[in-house]
RODO-2510 file (C-alpha; in nm, 4 decimals, decimal comma):
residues 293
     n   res          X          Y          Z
     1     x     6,9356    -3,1213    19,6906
     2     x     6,9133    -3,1779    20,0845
     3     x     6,5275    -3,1276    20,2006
     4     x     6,6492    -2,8960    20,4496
     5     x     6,7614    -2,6162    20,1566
     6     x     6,3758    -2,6500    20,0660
     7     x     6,2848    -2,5064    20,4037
     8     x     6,1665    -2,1332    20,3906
     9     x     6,2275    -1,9430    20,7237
    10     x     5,9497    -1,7643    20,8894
    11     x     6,0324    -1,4324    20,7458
    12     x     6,0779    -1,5505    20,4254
    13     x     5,7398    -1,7227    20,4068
    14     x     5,5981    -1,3536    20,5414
    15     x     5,7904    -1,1852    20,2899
    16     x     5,6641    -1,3883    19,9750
    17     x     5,3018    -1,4280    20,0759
    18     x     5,2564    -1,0997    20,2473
    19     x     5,1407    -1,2120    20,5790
    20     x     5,2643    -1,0965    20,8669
    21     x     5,5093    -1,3270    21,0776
    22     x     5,2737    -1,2468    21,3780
    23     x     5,0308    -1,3979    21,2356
    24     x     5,2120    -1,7243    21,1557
    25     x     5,3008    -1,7203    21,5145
    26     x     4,9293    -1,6994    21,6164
    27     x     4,8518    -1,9947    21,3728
    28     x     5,1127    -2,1855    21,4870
    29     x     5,0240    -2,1118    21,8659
    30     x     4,6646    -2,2305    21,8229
    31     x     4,7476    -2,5460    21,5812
    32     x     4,5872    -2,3944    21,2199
    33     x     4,9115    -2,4042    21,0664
    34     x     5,2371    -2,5985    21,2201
    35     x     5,5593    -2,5074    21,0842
    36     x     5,7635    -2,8067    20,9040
    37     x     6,0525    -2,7511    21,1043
    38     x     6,1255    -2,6233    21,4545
    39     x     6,4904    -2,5092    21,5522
    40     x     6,5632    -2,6782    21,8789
    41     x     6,8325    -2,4076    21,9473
    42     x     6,7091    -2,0891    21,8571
    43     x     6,3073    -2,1802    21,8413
    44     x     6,3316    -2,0674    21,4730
    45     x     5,9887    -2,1850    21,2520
    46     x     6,0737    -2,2976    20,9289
    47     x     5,7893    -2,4025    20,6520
    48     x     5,7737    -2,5997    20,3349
    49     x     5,6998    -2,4950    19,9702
    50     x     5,4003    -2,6742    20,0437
    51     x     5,2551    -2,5100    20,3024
    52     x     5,2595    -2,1498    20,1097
    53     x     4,9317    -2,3337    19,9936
    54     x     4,7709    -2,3329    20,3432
    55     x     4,8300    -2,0015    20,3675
    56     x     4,6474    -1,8726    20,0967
    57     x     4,3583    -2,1322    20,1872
    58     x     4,4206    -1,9381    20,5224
    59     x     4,3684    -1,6041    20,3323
    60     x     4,0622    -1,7099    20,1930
    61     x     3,8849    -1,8975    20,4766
    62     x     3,9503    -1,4944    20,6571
    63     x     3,8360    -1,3279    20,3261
    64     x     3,5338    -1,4956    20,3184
    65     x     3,4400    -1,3270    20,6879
    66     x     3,4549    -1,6464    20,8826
    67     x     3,6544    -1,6198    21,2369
    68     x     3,9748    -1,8145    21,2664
    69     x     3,8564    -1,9178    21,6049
    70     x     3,5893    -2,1215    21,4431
    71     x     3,8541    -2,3373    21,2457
    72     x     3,8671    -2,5610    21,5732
    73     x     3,4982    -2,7172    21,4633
    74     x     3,6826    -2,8692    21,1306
    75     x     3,9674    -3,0715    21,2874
    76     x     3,9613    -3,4337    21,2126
    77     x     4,0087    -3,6281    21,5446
    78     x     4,3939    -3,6828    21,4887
    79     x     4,3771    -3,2859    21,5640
    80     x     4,4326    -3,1981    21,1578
    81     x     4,2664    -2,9936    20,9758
    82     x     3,9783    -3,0947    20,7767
    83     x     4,0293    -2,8364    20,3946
    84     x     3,7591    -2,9628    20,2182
    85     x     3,5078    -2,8554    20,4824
    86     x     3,7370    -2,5554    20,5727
    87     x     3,6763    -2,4268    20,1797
    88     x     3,3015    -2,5804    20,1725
    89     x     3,2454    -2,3192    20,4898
    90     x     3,3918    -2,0394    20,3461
    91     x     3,2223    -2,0967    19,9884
    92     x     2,8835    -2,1035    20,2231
    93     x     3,0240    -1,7563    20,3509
    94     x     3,0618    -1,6059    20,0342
    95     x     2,7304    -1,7217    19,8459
    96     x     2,5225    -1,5737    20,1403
    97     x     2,7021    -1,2670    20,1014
    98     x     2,6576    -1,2067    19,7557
    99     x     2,3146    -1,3053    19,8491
   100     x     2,3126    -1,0408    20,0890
   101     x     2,4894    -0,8181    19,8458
   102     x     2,2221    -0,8831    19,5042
   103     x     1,9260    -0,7782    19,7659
   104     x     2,1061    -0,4762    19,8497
   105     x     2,1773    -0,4205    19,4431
   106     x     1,7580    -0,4453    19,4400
   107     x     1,6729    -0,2401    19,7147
   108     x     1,9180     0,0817    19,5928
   109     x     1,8260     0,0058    19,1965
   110     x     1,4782     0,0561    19,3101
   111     x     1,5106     0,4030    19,5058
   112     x     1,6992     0,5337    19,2003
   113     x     1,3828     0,4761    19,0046
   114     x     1,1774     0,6130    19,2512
   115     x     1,3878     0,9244    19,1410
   116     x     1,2945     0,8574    18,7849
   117     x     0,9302     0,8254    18,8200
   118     x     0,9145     1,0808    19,0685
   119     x     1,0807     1,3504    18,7903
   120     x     0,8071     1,2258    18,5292
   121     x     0,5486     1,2948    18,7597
   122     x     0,3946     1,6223    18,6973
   123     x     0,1891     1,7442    18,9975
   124     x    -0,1175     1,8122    18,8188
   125     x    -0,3160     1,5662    18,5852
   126     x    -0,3627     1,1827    18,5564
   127     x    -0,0818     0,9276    18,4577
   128     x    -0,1940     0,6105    18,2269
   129     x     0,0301     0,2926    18,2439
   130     x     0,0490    -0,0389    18,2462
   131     x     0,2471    -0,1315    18,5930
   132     x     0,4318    -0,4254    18,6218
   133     x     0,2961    -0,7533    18,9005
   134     x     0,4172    -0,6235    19,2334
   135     x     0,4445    -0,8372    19,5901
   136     x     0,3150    -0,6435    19,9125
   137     x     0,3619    -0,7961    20,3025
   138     x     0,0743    -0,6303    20,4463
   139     x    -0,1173    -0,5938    20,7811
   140     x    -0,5108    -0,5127    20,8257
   141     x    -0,6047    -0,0988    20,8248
   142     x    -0,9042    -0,0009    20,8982
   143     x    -1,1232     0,0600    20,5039
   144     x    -1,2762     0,4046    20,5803
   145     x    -1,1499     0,5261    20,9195
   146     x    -0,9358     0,8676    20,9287
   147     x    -0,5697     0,7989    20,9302
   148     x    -0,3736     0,7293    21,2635
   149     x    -0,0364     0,8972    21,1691
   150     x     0,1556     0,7032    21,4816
   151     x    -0,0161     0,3803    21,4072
   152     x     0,0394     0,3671    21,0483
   153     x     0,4346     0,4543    21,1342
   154     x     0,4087     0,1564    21,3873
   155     x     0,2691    -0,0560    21,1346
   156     x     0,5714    -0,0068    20,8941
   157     x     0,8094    -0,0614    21,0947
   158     x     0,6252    -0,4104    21,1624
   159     x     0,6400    -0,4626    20,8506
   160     x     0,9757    -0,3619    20,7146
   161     x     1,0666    -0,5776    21,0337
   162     x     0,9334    -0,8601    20,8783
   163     x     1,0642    -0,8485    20,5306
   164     x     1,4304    -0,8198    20,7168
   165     x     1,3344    -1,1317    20,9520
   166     x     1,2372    -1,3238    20,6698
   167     x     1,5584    -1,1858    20,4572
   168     x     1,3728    -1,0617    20,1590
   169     x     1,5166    -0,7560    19,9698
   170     x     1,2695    -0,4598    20,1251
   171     x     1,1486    -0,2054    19,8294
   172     x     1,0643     0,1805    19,8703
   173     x     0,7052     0,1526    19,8445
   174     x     0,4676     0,1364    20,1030
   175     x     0,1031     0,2887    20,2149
   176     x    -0,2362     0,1472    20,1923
   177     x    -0,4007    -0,0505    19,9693
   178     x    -0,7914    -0,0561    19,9248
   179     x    -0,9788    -0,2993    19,7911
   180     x    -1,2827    -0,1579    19,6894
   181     x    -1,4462    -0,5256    19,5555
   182     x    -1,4063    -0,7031    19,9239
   183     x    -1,4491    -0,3406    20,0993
   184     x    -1,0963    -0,4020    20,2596
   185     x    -0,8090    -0,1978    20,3795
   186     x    -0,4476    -0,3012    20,3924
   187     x    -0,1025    -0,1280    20,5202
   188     x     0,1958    -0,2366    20,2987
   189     x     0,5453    -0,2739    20,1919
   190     x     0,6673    -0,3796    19,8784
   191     x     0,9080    -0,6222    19,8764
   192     x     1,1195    -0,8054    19,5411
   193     x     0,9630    -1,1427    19,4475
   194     x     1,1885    -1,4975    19,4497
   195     x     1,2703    -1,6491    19,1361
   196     x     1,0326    -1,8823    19,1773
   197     x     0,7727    -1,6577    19,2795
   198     x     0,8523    -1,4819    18,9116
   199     x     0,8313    -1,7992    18,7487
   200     x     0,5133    -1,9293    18,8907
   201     x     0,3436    -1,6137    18,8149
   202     x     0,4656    -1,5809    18,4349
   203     x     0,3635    -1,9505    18,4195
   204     x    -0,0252    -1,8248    18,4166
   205     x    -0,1178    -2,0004    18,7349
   206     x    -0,3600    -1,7661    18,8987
   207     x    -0,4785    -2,0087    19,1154
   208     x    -0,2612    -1,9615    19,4191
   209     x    -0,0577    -1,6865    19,5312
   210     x     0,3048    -1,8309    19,5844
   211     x     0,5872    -1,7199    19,8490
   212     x     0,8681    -1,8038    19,9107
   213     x     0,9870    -1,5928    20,2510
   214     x     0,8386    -1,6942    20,6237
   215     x     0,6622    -1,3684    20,6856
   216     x     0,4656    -1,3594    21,0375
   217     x     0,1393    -1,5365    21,0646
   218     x    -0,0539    -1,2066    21,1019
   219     x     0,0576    -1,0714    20,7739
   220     x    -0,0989    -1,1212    20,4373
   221     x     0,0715    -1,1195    20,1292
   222     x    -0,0766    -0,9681    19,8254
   223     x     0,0444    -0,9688    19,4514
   224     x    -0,1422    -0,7506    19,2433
   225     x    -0,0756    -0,8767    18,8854
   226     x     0,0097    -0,5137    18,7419
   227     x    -0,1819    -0,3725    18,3977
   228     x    -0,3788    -0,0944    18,2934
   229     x    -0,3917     0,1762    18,6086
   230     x    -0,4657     0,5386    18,6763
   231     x    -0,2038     0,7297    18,9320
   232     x    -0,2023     1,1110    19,0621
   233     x    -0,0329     1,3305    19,2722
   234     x    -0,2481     1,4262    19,6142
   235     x    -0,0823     1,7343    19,7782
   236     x    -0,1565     1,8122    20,1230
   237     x    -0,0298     1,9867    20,4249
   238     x     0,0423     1,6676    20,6426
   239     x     0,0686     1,2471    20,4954
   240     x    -0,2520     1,2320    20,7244
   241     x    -0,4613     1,4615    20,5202
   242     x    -0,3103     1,2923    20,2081
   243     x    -0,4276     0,9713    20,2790
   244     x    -0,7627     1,0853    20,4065
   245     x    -0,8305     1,3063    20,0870
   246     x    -0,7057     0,9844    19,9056
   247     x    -0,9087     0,7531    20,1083
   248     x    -1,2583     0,9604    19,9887
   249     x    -1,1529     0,9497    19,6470
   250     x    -1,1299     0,6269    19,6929
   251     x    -1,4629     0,5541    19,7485
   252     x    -1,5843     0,7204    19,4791
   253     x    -1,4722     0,4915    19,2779
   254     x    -1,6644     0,2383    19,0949
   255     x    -1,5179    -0,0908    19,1976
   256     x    -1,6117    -0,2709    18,8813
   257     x    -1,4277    -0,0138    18,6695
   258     x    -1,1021     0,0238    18,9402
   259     x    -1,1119    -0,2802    19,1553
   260     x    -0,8221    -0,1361    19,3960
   261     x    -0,6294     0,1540    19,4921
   262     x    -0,3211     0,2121    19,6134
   263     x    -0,1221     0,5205    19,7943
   264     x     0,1839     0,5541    19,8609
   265     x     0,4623     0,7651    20,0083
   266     x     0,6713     0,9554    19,7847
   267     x     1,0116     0,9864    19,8467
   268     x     1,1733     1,2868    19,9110
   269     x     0,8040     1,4864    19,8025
   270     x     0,8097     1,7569    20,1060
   271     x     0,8153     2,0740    19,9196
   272     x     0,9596     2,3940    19,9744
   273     x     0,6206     2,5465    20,1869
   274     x     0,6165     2,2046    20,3935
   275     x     0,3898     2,0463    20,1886
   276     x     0,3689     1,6349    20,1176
   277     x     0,2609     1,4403    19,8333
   278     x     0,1460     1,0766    19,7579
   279     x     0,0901     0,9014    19,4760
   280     x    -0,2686     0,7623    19,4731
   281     x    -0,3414     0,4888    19,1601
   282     x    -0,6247     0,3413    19,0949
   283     x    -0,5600     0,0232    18,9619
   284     x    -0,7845    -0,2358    18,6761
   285     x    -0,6472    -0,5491    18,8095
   286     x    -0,7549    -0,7808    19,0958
   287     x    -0,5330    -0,9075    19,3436
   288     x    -0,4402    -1,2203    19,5275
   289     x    -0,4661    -1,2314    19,8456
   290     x    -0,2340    -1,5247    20,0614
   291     x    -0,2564    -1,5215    20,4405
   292     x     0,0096    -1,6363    20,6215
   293     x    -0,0112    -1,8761    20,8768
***
């Protein structure tokens, strides 16, 4: 068989790969793909059996979200193209965006419990439970100053700034945390733990406090190790008055019996006369405290 009955003509390389014969124009134009052949006469593009390869590599280098235009950076310096790096590049593409796509997973798992607990949480009475080790990024608040409703705002969007900037999947819960042992106050966001972070914590190491994510040198991250804990519902006419009601309770409180407390927004809580609600949870446990620097 003569070489030339191999040759597939433009359209019939568009026709069994389903790309368009525009865009084999454009990739021959700007030297990603060369035909085999070019008709002297008629200016005809003709391709081998071959080359139906490079187009799906083609397909998947565009799948993968990475620009054609960038294709000139892996050229070898006879002007061809480099595949292995082309594929390495788009692998890189894809693993950060199932990175991307396993934080989002997180972040939406967690507001559908939010729904759950929220539905188990009767507005009256006191909820026992053990909670599970949770990681805050946090900021100084002031320990028994009223509530600054635009500050406090402010604050989290500092801090929800942060856990973005430092690409760590962002949780639903955030408020203030009191420690009533060091007589401290602290605005937070929770945010999901690395691997590692889970690993060195299960290990029993409560030595150090580890993290993984570059969070801003004037936040402090805190990882209260869960347990035995205490939460209610405070119901008030504004967030501020909730979290100054919750703030008295607060110090109320033994701190040998309930070393910290924590409230938080509820999602979704406004009720039907305009009402809010928090959650406020007093918690057994002690946590660890890491500054970042």
């Amino acid at each position: 068989m003569d070489a030339e009955d191999e040759l597939l003509t433009i359209g019939e390389v568009a026709k069994l790969d389903g790309i368009t014969t525009k865009a084999l124009r454009y990739y021959d134009a700007h030297g990603i793909l060369k035909p085999a052949a070019v008709d002297p006469m008629t200016g005809y593009r003709y391709y081998t059996p071959d080359q139906m390869l490079d187009v799906d590599v083609m397909r998947i280098f565009i799948s993968s979200g990475i620009p054609l235009e960038s294709l000139e950076q892996y050229r070898f310096e006879d002007g061809s193209l480099d595949w292995r790096s082309v594929l390495a590049a788009a692998q890189s593409q894809v693993d950060e965006r199932m990175r991307q796509l396993r934080y989002l997973q997180t972040t939406i798992n967690d507001y559908a419990g939010e729904l759950v607990r929220k539905a188990h949480s009767p507005a009256d009475g006191v909820v026992r439970s053990d909670l599970l080790p949770t990681w805050l990024v946090s900021t100084d608040w002031p320990f028994d100053a009223p509530c600054n409703m635009k500050q406090y705002l402010r604050t989290m969007t500092d801090l929800r700034k942060a856990i973005r900037e430092a690409s760590a999947p962002h949780l639903l819960r955030r408020g203030i945390l009191m420690d009533l042992e060091r007589r401290q106050a602290f605005a937070f966001h929770q945010f999901a733990p690395s691997q590692h972070m889970l690993d060195v914590f299960h290990s029993g190491d409560r030595s150090r406090l580890i993290c993984d994510y570059d969070f801003p040198g004037n936040t402090t991250v805190i990882n209260p190790p869960g347990g035995p804990a205490e939460s209610q519902v405070i119901e008030r006419e504004s967030l501020v008055e909730c979290f100054n009601d919750g703030t008295a309770m607060a110090l109320k409180l033994n701190p040998r019996d309930w070393p910290h407390v924590t409230m938080t927004e509820i999602w979704g809580s406004r009720t039907p006369d305009g009402s809010v609600r928090i959650r406020f949870t007093r918690h057994r446990c002690t946590p660890l405290y890491a500054l970042q620097s």
